[in-house]
C-alpha positions in Angstrom: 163.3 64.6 114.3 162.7 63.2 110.6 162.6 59.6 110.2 165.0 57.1 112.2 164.7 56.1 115.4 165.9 56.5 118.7 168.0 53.4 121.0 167.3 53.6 124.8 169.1 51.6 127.4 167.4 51.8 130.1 169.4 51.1 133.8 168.3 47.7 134.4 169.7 47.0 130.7 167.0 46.7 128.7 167.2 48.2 125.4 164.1 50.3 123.7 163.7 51.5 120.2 161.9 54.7 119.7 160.7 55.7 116.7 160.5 59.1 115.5 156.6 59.9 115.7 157.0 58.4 119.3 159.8 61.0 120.6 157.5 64.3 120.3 154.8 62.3 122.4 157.3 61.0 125.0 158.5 64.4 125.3 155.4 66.2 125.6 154.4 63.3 128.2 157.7 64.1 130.3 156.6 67.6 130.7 153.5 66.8 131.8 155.8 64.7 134.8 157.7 67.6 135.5 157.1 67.8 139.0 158.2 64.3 139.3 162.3 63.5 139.8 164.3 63.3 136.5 161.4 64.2 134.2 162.6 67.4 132.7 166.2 66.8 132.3 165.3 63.7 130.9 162.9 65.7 128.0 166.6 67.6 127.5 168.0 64.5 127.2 165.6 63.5 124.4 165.6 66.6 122.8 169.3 66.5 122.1 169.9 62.7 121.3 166.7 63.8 118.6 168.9 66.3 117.0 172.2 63.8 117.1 172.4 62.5 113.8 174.9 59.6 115.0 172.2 58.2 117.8 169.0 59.0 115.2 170.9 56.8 113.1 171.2 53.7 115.5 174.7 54.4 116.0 174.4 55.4 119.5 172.5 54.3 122.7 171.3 56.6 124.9 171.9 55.2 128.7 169.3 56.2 130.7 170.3 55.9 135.1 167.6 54.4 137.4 165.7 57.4 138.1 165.3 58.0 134.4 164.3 54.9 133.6 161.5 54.9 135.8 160.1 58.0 134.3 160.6 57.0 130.7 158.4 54.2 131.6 156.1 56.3 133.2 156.0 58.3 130.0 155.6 55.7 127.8 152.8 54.2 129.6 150.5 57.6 129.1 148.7 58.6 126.4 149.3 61.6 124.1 148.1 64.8 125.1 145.3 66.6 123.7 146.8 70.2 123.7 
């Protein structure tokens, strides 16, 4: 993903913006969750909305559920990987 940002809504309704640098990371981070609930149909999920122009653009949210929100805040809570 070059440049932009993406628009989370996560279920209780809180909105997050991710910028681009940030995806790759969250990504990789979900991966490393992937025996956890949610967390690798959630990296799909990221991977695609990163390749939608219209929601790198700010033109469209992506609305995470409950089980995805917990892991995107799981993910954004861990560091980068060093692999």
């Amino acid at each position: 993903m070059a440049g932009g940002s993406l628009r989370l809504v996560l279920f209780d309704g809180e909105a997050l913006t991710v910028e681009a640098d940030e995806v790759e990371r969250l990504y990789e981070n979900l991966w490393r969750l992937a025996p956890k609930r949610g967390a690798v149909a959630l990296a799909g999920v990221l991977a695609a909305a990163s390749r939608d122009r219209a929601a790198v653009l700010g033109g469209r949210a992506v609305e995470l559920s409950e089980r995805e929100t917990v892991v995107i805040r799981e993910a954004i809570e861990m560091p980068a990987s060093d692999a």
